[in-house]
C-alpha positions as a printed Julia matrix, in Angstrom:
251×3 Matrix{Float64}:
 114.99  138.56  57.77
 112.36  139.34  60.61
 110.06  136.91  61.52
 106.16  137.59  60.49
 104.39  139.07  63.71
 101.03  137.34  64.86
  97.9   139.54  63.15
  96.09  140.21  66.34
  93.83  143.59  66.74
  90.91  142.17  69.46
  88.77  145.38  69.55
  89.27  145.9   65.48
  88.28  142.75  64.68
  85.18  142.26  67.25
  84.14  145.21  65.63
  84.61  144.26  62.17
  82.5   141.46  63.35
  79.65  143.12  63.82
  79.19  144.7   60.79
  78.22  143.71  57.2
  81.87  144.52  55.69
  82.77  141.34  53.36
  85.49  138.5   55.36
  88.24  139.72  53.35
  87.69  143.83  54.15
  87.69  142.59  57.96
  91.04  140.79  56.97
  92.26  144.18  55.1
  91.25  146.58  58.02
  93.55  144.08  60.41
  96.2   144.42  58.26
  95.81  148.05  57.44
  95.56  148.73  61.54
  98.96  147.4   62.29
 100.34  149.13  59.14
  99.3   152.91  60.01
  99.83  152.3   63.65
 103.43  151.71  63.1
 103.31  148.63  64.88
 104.04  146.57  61.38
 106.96  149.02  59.79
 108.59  149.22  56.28
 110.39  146.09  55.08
 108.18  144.17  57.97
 106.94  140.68  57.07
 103.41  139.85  57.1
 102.5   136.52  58.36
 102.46  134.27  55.43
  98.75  132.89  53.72
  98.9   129.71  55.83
  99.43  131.23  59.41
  96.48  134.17  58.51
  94.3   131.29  58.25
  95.44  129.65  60.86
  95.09  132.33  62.91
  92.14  134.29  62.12
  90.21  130.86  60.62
  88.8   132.18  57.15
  89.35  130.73  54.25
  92.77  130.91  52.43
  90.74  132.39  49.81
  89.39  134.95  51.75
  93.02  135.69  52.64
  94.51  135.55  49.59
  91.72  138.07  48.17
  92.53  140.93  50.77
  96.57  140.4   50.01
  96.04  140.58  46.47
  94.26  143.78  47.02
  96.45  145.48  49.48
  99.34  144.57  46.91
  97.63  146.44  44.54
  97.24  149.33  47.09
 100.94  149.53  46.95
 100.5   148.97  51.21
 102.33  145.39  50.15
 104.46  143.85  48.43
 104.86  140.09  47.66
 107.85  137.76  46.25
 107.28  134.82  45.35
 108.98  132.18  47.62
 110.19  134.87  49.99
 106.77  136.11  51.21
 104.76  139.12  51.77
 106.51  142.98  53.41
 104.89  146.24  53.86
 105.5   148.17  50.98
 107.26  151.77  50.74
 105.72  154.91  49.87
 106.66  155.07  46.38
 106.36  157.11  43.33
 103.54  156.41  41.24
 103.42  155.55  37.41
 100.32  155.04  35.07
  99.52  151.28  34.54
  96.52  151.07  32.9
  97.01  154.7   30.66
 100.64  155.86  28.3
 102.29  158.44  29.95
 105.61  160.51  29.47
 107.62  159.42  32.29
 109.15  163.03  31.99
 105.72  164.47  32.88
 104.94  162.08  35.36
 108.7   162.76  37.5
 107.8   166.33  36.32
 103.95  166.48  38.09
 105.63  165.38  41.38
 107.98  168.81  41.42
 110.93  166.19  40.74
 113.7   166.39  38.02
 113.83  164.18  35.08
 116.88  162.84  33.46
 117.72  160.24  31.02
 121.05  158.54  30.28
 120.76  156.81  26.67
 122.82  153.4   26.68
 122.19  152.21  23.16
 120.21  153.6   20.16
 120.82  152.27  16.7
 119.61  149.82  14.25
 119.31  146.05  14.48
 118.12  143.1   12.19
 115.12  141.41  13.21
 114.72  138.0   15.14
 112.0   135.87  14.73
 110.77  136.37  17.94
 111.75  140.2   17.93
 109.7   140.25  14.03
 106.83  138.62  15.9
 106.66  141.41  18.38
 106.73  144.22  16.07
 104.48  142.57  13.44
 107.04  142.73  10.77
 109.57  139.6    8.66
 112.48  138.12  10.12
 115.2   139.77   8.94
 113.79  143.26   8.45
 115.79  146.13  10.5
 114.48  148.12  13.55
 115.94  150.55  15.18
 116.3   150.22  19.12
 117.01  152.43  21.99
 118.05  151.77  25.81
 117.54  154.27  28.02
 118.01  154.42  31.76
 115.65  157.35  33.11
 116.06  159.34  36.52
 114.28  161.09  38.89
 116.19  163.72  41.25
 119.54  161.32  40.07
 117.66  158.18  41.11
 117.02  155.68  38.45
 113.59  154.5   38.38
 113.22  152.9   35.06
 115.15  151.04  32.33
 113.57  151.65  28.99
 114.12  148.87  26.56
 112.32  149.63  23.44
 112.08  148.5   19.75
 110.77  150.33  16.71
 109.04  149.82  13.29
 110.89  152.1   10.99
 108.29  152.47   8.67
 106.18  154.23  11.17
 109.12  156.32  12.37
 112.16  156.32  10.11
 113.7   159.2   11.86
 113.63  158.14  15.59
 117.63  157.79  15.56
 117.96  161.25  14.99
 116.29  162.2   17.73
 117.74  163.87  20.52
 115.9   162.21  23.27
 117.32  164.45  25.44
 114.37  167.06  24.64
 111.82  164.77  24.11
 111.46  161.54  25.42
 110.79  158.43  23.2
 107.57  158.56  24.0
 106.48  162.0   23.21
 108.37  161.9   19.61
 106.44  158.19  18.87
 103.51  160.2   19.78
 103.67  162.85  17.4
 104.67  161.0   14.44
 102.78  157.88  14.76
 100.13  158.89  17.44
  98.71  156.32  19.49
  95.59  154.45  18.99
  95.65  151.42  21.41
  97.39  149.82  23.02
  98.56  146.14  24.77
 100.68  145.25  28.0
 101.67  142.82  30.91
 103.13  143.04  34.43
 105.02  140.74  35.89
 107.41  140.79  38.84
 110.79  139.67  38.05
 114.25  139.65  38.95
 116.88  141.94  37.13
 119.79  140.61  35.29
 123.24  141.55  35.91
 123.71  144.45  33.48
 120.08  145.58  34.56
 120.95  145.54  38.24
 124.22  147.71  37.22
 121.65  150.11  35.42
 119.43  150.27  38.05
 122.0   151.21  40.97
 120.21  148.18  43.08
 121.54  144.67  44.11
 120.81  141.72  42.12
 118.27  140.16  44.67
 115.8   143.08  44.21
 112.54  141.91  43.07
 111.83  144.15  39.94
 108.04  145.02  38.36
 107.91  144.94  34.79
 105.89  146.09  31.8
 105.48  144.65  28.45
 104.22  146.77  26.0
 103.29  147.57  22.35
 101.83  150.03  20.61
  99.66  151.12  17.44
  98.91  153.73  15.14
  95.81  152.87  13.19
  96.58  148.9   12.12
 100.14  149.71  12.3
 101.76  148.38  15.14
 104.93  150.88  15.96
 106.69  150.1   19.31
 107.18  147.05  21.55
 108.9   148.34  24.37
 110.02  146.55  28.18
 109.76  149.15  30.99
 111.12  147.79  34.14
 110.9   149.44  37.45
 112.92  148.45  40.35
 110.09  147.55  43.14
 111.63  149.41  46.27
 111.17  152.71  43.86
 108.14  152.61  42.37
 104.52  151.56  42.16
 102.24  151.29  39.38
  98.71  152.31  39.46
  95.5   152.21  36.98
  92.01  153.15  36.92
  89.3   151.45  35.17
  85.74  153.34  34.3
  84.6   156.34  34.48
């Protein structure tokens, strides 16, 4: 693994000095010079929290603050215990609203496919009841789908449903229209929860993927509801090299 590089940029920083931009958008710019110069490629390590401060002398939270951000720029990426890389250029995929993944790979001029692993019906655990709002024991039909854009899988597709809000989803040919869009029409969505977390795939995941076992994954948790009704609690995970999630807040 390549050593982290000292962040040094004299005339970027002296200026940076001058003006009124906050510590950590000083820290960012730095960062963001040796990036788009080319001087700090793809897959190179950024020096860690400790040696920023050590080396620029602001305050680790100061440092930490422009990281975070530039992670969320997609310009990093972080794992925990390994440290801190610059990140691909990677395909983008809605974090904050639903989207079709179909339309998404579709909007880029790319070709969506989907490879369906499992669909069928299951009997409720407690914790899997708990998810979906329903009683222990109660069936639910779940689906496992692998999807692909231009033959590349980007995202597994774990999901669990409430029959009562869509007794025909195994029917479906998913084929034509994506989970999503037939959950949509049937039980269309009202609101919604999630989480993100980064996270390591298992064994059979990695297999789905196509990646190795070592690569640091980004995952979503999320249900959904129709009125009161909850409907879907689905886990979307998205290998890291391949993708990056984005949302906007406001108006």
């Amino acid at each position: 693994m390549p050593r982290a590089s000292h962040l040094s940029s004299p005339s970027h920083a002296s200026s940076a000095a001058a003006g009124p931009a906050p510590l950590y958008e000083r820290v960012k710019q730095m960062i963001l010079h040796h990036v788009r110069s080319g001087e700090w490629p793809t897959h190179h390590r950024v020096p860690s929290e400790s040696e920023l401060v050590g080396q620029l002398g602001f305050s680790r939270m100061t440092i930490n603050r422009a990281l975070r951000e530039l992670t969320a720029d997609g310009v990093l990426v972080r794992m925990q215990g390994v440290g801190t890389f610059v990140a691909e250029q990677k395909g983008q995929a809605a974090l904050v609203e639903v989207h079709n993944i179909a339309e998404e790979i579709a909007s880029r001029g790319h070709v969506h496919r989907l490879d369906i692993i499992t669909l069928g019906e299951e009997i409720a655990s407690s914790e899997r009841a708990a998810a979906l709002d329903v009683k222990p024991g109660q069936r639910v039909f779940h689906s496992l789908i692998v999807h692909y854009e231009n033959d590349v899988a980007v995202q597994i597709e774990d999901r669990f449903v409430n029959p009562l809000l869509a007794p025909d989803y195994l029917a479906q040919d998913f084929h034509a229209e994506t989970p999503f869009v037939y959950l949509n029409r049937v039980a269309p969505l009202s609101a919604g929860e999630h989480g993100v977390e980064a996270v390591l795939p298992s064994v059979a995941e990695a297999r789905l993927l196509q990646i190795k076992r070592q690569e640091p994954c980004l995952l979503i948790r999320r249900r959904t509801w129709s009125g009161p009704r909850l409907v879907t609690s689905a886990r979307l995970l998205y290998p890291g090299s391949r993708y990056r999630l984005e949302g906007r807040f406001g108006g």
